[in-house]
Every structure is written in structure tokens, then in C-alpha cells.
N, C-alpha and C positions, 0 to 999 in steps of 0.2 A: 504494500500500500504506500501512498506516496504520502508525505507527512512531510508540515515546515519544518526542517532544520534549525532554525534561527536559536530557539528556546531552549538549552539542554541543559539541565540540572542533574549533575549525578550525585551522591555521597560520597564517596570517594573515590580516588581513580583505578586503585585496588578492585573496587568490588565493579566499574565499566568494564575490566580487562576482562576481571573470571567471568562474569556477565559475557562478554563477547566469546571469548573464548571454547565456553557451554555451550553457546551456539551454535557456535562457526559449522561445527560438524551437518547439523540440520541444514544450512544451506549446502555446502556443499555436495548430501546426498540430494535433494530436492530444489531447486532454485526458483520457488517461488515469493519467497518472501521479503522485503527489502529490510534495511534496517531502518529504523525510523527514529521516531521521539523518542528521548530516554526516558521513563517513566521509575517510581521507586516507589509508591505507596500502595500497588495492589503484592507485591512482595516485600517490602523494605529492604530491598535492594534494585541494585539499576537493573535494567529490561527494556527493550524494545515495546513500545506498544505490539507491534506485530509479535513478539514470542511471547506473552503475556500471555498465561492462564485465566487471566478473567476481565469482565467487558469494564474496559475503560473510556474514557472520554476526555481529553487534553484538551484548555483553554489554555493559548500561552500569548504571550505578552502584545504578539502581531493581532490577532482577535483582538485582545480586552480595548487594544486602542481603537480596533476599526470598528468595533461596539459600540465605545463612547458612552458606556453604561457606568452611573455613578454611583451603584452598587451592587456587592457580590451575588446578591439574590436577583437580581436582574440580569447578571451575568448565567450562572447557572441554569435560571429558567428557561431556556429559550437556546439552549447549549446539550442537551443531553437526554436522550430519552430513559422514561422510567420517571424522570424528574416532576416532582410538582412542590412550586414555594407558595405560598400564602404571606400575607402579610393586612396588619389592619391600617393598611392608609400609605404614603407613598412616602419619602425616601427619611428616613428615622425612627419609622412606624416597626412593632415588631414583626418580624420574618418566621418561618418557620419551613420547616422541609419535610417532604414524605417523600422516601425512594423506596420505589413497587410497595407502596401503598402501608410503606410502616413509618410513625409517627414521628415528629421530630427527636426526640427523644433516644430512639431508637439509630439513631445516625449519628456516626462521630463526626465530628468534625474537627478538623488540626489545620494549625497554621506554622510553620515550618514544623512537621512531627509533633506539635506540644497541641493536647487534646486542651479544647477552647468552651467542652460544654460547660455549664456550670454545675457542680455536686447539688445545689440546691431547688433545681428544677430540673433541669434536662436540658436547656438551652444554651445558642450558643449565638453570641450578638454579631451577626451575620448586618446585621444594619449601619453598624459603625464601622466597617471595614474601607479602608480608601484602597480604590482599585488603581488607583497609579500607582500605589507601591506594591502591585503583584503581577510577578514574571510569570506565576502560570498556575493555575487551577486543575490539581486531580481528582475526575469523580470514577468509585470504583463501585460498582454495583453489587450488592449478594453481601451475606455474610464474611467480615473479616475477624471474626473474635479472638480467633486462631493464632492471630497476631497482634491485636491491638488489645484482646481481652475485651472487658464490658462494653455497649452500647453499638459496636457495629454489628446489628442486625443487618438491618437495610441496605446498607453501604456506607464507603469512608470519601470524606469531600478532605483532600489537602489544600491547606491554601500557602504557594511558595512565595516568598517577598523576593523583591529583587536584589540583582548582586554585579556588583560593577563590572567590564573588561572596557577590554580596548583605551584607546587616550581618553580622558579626562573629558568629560561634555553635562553643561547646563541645559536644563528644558525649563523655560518658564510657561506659565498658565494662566490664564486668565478669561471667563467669560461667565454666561447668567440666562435670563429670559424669563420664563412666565412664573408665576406667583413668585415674583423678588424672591428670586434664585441668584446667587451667583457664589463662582468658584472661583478661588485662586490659589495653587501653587506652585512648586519647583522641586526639581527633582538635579542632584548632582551626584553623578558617580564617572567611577572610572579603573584605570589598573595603573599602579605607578611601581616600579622593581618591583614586583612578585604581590605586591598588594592590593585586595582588589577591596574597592568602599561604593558605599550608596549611603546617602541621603535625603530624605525628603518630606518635606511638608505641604500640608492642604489647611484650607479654610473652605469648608463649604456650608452653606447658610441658603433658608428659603420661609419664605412666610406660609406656606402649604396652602392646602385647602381642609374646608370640615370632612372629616375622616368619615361622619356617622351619617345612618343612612334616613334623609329624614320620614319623618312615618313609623320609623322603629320603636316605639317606646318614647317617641320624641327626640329631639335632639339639641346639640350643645349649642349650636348655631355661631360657630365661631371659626378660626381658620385656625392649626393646629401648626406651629413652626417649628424650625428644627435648625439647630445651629451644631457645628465639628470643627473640631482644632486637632491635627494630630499631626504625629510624626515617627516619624520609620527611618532606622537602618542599619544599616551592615558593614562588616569588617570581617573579612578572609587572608589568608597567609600561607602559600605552599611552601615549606621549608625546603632547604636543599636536603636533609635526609629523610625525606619522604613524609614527613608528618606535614599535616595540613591542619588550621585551627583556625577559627571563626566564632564569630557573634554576632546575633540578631536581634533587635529591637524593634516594639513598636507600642505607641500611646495614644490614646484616642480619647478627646475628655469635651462635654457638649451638654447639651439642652436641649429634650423633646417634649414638646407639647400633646397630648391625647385626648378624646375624647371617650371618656367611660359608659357603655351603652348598660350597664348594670347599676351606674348612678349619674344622673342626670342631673343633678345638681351641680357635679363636683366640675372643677375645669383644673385637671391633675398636669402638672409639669415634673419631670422625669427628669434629674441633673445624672449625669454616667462618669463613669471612669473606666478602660479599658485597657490596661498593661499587660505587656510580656515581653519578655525575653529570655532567650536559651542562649547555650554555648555549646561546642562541640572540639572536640578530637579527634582525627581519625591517623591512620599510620599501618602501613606493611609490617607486619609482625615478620614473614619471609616471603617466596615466592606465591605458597600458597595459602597465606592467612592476609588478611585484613582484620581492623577492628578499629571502632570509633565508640566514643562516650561522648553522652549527652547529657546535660543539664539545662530544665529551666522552670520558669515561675513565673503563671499565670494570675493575675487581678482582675477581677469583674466587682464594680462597686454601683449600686443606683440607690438613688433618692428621691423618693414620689412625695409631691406636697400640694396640697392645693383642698378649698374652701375647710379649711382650720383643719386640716388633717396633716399628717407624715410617715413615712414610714422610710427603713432603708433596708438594705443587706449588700453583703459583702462576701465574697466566695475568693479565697485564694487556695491555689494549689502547687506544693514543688514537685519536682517529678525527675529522675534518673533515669538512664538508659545506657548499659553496655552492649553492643550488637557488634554481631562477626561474619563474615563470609569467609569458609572455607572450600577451598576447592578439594577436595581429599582424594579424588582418582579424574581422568581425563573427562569424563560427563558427569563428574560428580557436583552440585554446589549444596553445599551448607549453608543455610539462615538461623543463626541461634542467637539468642540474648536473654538480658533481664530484665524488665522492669520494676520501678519502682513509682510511689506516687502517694503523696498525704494530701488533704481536702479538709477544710474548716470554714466553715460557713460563721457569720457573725448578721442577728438583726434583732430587728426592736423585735419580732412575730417570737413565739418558744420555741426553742428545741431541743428537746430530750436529751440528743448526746449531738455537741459541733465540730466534730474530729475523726475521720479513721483512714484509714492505709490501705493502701492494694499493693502485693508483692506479686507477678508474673513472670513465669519463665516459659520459652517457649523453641523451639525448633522446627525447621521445614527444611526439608532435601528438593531439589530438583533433581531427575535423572532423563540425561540427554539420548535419545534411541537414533537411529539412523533416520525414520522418521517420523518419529513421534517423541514426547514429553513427557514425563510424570512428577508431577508433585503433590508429597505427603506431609501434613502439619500435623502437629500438638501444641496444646499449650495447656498448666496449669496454674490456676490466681487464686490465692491466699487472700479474702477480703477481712479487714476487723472483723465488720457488719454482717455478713450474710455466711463466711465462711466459704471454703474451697469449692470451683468451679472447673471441668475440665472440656476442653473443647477440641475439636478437628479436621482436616477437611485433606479431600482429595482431587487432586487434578487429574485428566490425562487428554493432552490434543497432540492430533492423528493430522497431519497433511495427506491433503487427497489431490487427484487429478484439477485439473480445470482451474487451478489458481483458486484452493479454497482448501479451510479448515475447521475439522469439528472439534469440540472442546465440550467433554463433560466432565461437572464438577459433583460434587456433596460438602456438606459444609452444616455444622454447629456453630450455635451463637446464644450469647446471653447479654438481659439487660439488668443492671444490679439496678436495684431501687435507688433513687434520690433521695437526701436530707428530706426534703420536702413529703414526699412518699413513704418516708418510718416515722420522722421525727417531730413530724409540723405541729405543732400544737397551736391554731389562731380561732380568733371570733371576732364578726362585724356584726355590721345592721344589718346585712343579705345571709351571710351562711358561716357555720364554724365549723373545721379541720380538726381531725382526731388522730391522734399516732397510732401507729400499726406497728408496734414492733418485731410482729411475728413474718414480716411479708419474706416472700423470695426471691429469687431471681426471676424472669421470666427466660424463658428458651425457646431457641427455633432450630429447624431442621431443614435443609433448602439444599433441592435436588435441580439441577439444570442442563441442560443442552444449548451451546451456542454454535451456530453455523454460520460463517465469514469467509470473504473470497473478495478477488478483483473481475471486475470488467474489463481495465487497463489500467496503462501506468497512472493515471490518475482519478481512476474511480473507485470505491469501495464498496460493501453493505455489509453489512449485519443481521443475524436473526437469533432472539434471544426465547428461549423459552425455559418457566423456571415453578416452582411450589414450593413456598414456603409454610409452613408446620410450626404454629408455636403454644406454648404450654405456660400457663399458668401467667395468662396475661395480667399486667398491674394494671387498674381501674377505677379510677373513682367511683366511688357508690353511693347515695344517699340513705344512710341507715335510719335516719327519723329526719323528720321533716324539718329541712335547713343545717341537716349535719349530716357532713360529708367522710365518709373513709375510705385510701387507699387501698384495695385487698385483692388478693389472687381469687378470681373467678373467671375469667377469659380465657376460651382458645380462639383459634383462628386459622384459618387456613386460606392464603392469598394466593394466586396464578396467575399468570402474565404471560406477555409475548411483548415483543420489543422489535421495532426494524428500524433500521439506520442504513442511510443513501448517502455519499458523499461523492460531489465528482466536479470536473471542470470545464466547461462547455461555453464556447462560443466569447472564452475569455471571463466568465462570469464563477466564479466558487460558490456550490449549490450545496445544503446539505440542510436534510428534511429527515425527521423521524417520527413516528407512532406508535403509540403506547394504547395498552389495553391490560385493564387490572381488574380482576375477579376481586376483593378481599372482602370475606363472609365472617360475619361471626360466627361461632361453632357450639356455644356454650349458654345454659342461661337460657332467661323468660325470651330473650335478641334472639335465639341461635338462627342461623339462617336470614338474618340480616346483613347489610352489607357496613364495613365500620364508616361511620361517620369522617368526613370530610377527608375522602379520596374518590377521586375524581376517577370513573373506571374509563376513561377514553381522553388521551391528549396527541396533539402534535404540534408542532414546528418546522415551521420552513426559512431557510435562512438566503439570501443573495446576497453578492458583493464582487463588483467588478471596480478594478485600476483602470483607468482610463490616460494616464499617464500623471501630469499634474491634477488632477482632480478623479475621487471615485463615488459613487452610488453605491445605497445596499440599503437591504430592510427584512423584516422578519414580519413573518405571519405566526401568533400562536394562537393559538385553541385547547378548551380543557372543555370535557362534557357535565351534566347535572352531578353535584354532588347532596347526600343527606347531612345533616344537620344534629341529627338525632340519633342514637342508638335505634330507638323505635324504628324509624324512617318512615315518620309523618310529616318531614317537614323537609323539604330539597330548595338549593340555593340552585338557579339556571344554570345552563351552560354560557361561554362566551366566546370569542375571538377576537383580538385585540392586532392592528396592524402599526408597528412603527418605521418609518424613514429616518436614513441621515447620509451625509455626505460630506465628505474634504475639498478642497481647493487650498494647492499649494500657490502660495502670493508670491515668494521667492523660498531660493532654497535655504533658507532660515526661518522662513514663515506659513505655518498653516494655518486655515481656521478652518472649521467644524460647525457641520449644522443637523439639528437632529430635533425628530417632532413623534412625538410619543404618544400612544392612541391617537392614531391619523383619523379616526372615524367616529370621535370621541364615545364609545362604548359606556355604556353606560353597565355598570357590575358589580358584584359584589365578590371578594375572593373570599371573607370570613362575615359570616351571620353579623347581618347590622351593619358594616364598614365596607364602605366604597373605596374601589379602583383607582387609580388615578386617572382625573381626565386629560385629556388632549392639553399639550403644551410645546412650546416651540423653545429652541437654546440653543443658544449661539456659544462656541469657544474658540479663542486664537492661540496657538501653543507655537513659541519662538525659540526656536536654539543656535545661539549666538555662537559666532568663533572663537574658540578660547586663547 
């Protein structure tokens, strides 16, 4: 398959070579496959998209710009099938993601490797993310537990910051448009003797519009605005005796306004903080080892206030990582490591217990055949809270004739309960939270078949077909009337199919996907219901033609009716929303950028009560000067 070059992040250069190396053999018996994009999060090691055992999807840095999307939930939406984001309102608004049709929750999410959900809900502030400081987005579908241990169900979304080469170059930014929008940063990196840096900062800021839907319950009647200051960046170092060492930073601290459609009185403003940073190691042990250590520490802090109320919380987490690639025989590679990871939640709400650990150890082999694949995982995780979990999964893809290959997997996965989920102990004017400190894990079981081939040198597709099996779903419950508890009663059973088109025609880069999701409830007075807001039918269609100094391009997406309710009495429409945008380079230092978002102002809802964004027009000029 033909893949942009441009973007390639590996972990170390150790673990490219064995990675190559593993390979090499498979082309050589077989000559179908290119090498492509280096990918590293659906193995945690480097890989080709194309010898990769499970379905990926690369956003790298040439996208995100030709996107022109000002956040990563707008990114991903419209970038990957199986994918659906929600969010209550437009761009500060909270996000949330279901891949093949399991809940946010249920989905890791990391930002260079360091897991970004919060211990105290499940979520992972996908809102406050600035996409100029990210080289490239990996989404992997299916259960990774294997590897990552708790919460990839679903799948693992990485989000990589950027990392300097080449000489020394400034980008400045600046532009705005409807509801008093405007953005402005700058981005400087570079490689100077063997060092490579990146930094950058954004201000983006907009007076929104009302989020809520009117007619719902009524509403706030107000415009909900959203202000960001952050900053990002990085420092790498290949040493002359092979050791390579690096650090990543980034801060994100602002002000969102919402509209609470469960109090209508209230007009709640939202203050954040968003930190993290890791470091790393990595180094040739000998020809055939590698290994690198990780360390970093994650900050999520909010503060909701508004008509004489307050509340906050606060979630930080450290986390460790020793990881190895051994090559041990000529197709052999080893993925082994540990993890480690503490979590303490701090807020005005109770919490029974604000502290506990997860220790993980884990291994997976790859074994390279003439032509075909196998990979076999384990991993075992030691939690405080819930106590040991063990998980596993199998690969094996088979190169066939006709420039195509099949790939079946099997795969365990579990979700460890949230702070929130054992410990919460709150009461309001609407409803009060009871602890559950008996809850479990929940688990899934997911079997799949993926079939992938070329056209030609520059067309692709995909076909994903997959069942997911999970046990002892966590659930809110209302035990008396306005008291709510966590508790194991759920099963569930979701199925899918997936297709993906990519190709290059007439000068134009085409690439359209659709999704179709079964997921039933199984259990319970529900059983035979389908779960509440997942969408069983979505697609995207993407254009983008260079024209030389100036380019075109637009997306069409679509998601069908979703229920609202367990019951399913109550379904939010389907919709389809069309956006445009386009460059003009002015000289070769100066572009500007133009982009109009629901071109047909659609009028929608993605979550119960809270509207879409409407149609809006933004202009930006992005100038990189000679240094």
C-alpha cells in the first residue's frame, strides 16, 4: 500500500532495524507489500502499517494540517472507520468516543505512550488538545489489554507530539471568523548537532454559541465561550554510543462555559488545567536487545462554578515503563516489559479510598513464516483495587495471491472500575451516588477477520469483520428513586463490519469508509436492546486535491439514528454534516487557509439536549519566515 513517508516516528532505532529485519524475509518470499508508515502502538514497537496484525489508521502531520481541524475529536471523526465522537457543543465542549460501539470509557487513550484517561471517570480531555502540536494520531481498533492492561476494550487512540529535524524553522499563526473565534500561535523547532527541539504555543479563544437545545426542558439562552493557552514541547538526543534520550511536555490551562440541561438555572463555567510530561531512555543492550525506560506524570484538574455553586477535582497519575525488543532467532521478535502506574484523585465530592497502583507485566513474540505471521500475547496486572487480571490474544496473517491479506485475531480485554465507579460517594438537588465497593472488572472476548489488498500502487481497502463478548458490564443503576449505583449487571454482545477505500485518482486523495454496528444488550429487564448512544451505521468521505499553489478538499460524514435510553423509547435522528476548506499559497512564506464547517448548516443533535455546531466560516494565515 502506498503510505506518506513524510511522518515517521519510531522508538528507537534498535527496535526499526529488528522490526525491518523480521520482515524482510516476508517480502522477499512474497513481494507484495510495501513498507510504509512506521506505526508503534498497535505492538509497542515499530511496524509497518502494512505488517501490522491489527487494523490501524494513521493521521500524520500532512493531514492534520490539510484538515485544518482545531481539535482532536474533529480530527479522528471523520479519519477512521468504526469511529464515533460525541461531544455536547463545539470546540471546548466535552468529547467522548465509542470504537465499534464501546463506550468512552472503554478506550485508552495516550499521548506520547502516557495513558490520559482520568482514574476518576473514564475520560480523557480530548477537547483541550492543540493539534498543531501533533505529528500524528494512532487509532488501533479491537482489544489491546494485552498490552496496555485496563480500559482498551475498544481500541487505543495514541496521540504523538511533535519532534524537531532538519534546520531550525519558525511557523507563525494567526486567524478567527464566526462566533469571535480567533487563533494565534507559533511553532519552532529544529535539529542542531544531534539535537532535535520543538516548541510551541497557541491561544485559541471563541465566544461559541448556546450549546442546548431549545424546547428541551428549556434552555440557558446564552452563548457558551471557551478560551486555551497552552504549550508543548520537546527535547531529543542521539548519543554517539547508541543511547538516545528525550522529553516531552505539554500544558493546556483555559475556560469553558456550558450549559447544564439537568439545571437550568445554573450558567456553570468550567476553569481546567491539563499537564504532562514523560521522559525516556532507550539504548542497544547488543546486536540483538534493545531497551528503553519510561517515565511520566499526568495532571487533569477542573473547577465548575456558577449560580453560588462549586465544585473541583483533581486526578494525577505517575507511571513507569521498562520495554525490550528482543530479536532471539532470525524470525524471532520479543515485546516484553513492565508497567507500573499510581492514580489519586482529590475533590470536594467523597471518596472512600483516593489512591491505588496497577503493576503489569507483559510479553508478545512475533514469529516470521515464509509467508505468513504469528503473534502471541500475555499479560498479567496486579491492581490495589480489584486484584489480578490476566489477559491474551492471538495473531496470524497469511499473504494471498492478488495483492491481499487475511489476518485473524482473538483477543481479551478488561475494564477496571473508576474512582468514580467504587468510591463516589455525592448528593444534589437531582440525584445521589452510592459506593460499590464490591464491583469488578468488566471483560471482553473479540474474535475477528480482516481482509486487505491493493488495487494498485496507490489504492487500498479494507474489510473488517469482528464480535465482541463482554461480561459483567459496569452500569449505572437507579436502586431507589434519585439514587444511583454502579454495579455488575451487563452483558453484551456487539458485531461489526468495517470497509475502508483509499486511493488517488485524477490527482484528487479519496478515502471513504462505513461502519455498521450490531451492539445488543444481553442481560436484564434491556436484554435484546441495542446500548444507548451508538450509532449502528456511519461513514465518511474525504477529498483533497494540490492544485499547485493553492488546494481544495472536504468531507462528507454521516452517522444513522441513535437510542437515548437503555429502554429504547426515545432515539436522537440520524444526520450528515458537509464541511469545505482550502489553501492559497500568497508567496513561499505565506499561506492562508479557508474552511466553512457545516456547509449546509444541519441542524442536530450528537448528545440528548445539545446541538451541533452550526455552519461557520474561518479564515487563517500561517507564515514561515527565513531564518
Amino acid at each position: 500500500m502506498s503510505f506518506n513517508q513524510r511522518s515517521i516516528f519510531a522508538r528507537t532505532g534498535l527496535s526499526i532495524a529488528v522490526a525491518m529485519s523480521v520482515m524482510s524475509s516476508v517480502a522477499l518470499a512474497d513481494e507484495v507489500y510495501e513498507l510504509g508508515e512506521i506505526v508503534v502502538t498497535a505492538a509497542r514497537t515499530a511496524q509497518t502499517v502494512d505488517e501490522t496484525l491489527a487494523p490501524v489508521t494513521v493521521i500524520n502531520r500532512q493531514q492534520i494540517e490539510r484538515a485544518q481541524a482545531t481539535t482532536v475529536a474533529e480530527l479522528i471523526n471523520q479519519s477512521a472507520p468504526g469511529v464515533q465522537v460525541t461531544s455536547n457543543g463545539g470546540p471546548g465542549s466535552s468529547s467522548g468516543v465509542y470504537i465499534r460501539g464501546t463506550k468512552t470509557a472503554q478506550t485508552l487513550i495516550l499521548m506520547n505512550g502516557q495513558k490520559i484517561n482520568t482514574a476518576s471517570s473514564g475520560s480523557a480531555p480530548l477537547e483541550y488538545l492543540d493539534t498543531d502540536q501533533i505529528e500524528r494520531i494512532e487509532i488501533v481498533r479491537g482489544p489491546r489489554s494485552t498490552l496496555y492492561g485496563a480500559d482498551a476494550v475498544g481500541g487505543v487512540i495514541n496521540i504523538i507530539t511533535r519532534k524537531g529535524s532538519g534546520d531550525p524553522a519558525l511557523t507563525l499563526k494567526a486567524g478567527g471568523g464566526s462566533r469571535g473565534t480567533g487563533e494565534y500561535g507559533l511553532n519552532f523547532a529544529g535539529e542542531v548537532e544531534g539535537t532535535q527541539f520543538n516548541l510551541g504555543a497557541r491561544l485559541f479563544e471563541t465566544q461559541g454559541y448556546d450549546r442546548t437545545v431549545d424546547g428541551d426542558k428549556g434552555t440557558n439562552w446564552d452563548d457558551d465561550a471557551y478560551r486555551n493557552k497552552s504549550v508543548s514541547g520537546s527535547l531529543s538526543r542521539n548519543f554517539d554510543d547508541g543511547i538516545e534520550a528525550g522529553v516531552n511536555f505539554a500544558h493546556a490551562e483555559g475556560k469553558s462555559e456550558y450549559d447544564n440541561v439537568y439545571d437550568l438555572a445554573a450558567y456553570p463555567v468550567s476553569d481546567f488545567e491539563e499537564s504532562l510530561i514523560n521522559t525516556y531512555v532507550s539504548t542497544s543492550i547488543n546486536d540483538i536487545w534493545g531497551s528503553r525506560i519510561e517515565a511520566g506524570f499526568v495532571r487533569d484538574h477542573r473547577a465548575d462554578s456558577g449560580n453560588g455553586d462549586s465544585s473541583y477535582a483533581e486526578n494525577k497519575r505517575y507511571s513507569f515503563s521498562w520495554l525490550n525488543d528482543i530479536s532471539w532467532a532470525e524470525n524471532q521478535l520479543l515485546t516484553t516489559g513492565i508497567d507500573y502506574s499510581n492514580d489519586t484523585v482529590n475533590s470536594n465530592t467523597t471518596y472512600i479510598i483516593s489512591e491505588r497502583y496497577n503493576t503489569g507485566i507483559f510479553a508478545q513474540n512475533l514469529t516470521t513464516f515464509d509467508n505468513s505471521d504469528l503473534q502471541l500475547g500475555g499479560r498479567y496486572d496486579e491492581n490495589e483495587a480489584f486484584g489480578g487480571q490476566f489477559t491474551g490474544n492471538a495473531s496470524w496473517g497469511v499473504n494471498l495471491p492478488k495483492q491481499m491479506r487475511l489476518v485473524a485475531s482473538y483477543g481479551t480485554a478488561f475494564r477496571a472500575p473508576t474512582f468514580a465507579d467504587m468510591y463516589r460517594q455525592s448528593s444534589s438537588q437531582w440525584s445521589q451516588s452510592i459506593p460499590n465497593l464490591d464491583l469488578k472488572p468488566e471483560h471482553s472476548k473479540n474474535a475477528e477477520l480482516e481482509l486487505r489488498g491493493q488495487l494498485d500502487a496507490e489504492s487500498h481497502w479494507t474489510v473488517n469483520i469482528y464480535q465482541n463478548d463482554m461480561d459483567d458490564m459496569l452500569a449505572a443503576m437507579e436502586v431507589e428513586p434519585s439514587t444511583w449505583q454502579t454495579v455488575n449487571v451487563d452483558k453484551a454482545r456487539i458485531r461489526g463490519i468495517e470497509f475502508e477505500v483509499g486511493t488517488h485518482y485524477a490527482g484528487w486523495d479519496i478515502n471513504t469508509n462505513l461502519t455498521y454496528v450490531d451492539p445488543e444488550n444481553r442481560s436484564g429487564k434491556d436484554s435484546g436492546k441495542k446500548l444507548h448512544y451508538r450509532a449502528q451505521q456511519m461513514a465518511a468521505f474525504n477529498m483533497d486535491k494540490d492544485f499547485g499553489r493553492w488546494s481544495l478538499g472536504g468531507t462528507f460524514r454521516a452517522q444513522g439514528k441513535t437510542w437515548v435510553d437503555t429502554a429504547n423509547t426515545a432515539q436522537l435522528p440520524g444526520f450528515g454534516t458537509v464541511d469545505l476548506r482550502a489553501s492559497v499559497e500568497l508567496t513561499p512564506q505565506l499561506e492562508t487557509q479557508f474552511k466553512v464547517v457545516n456547509l449546509l448548516d444541519k441542524n442536530y443533535q450528537p448528545v440528548k439536549g445539545y446541538q451541533g455546531e452550526p455552519r461557520g466560516v474561518f479564515a487563517t494565515f500561517v507564515w514561515s519566515p527565513e531564518l
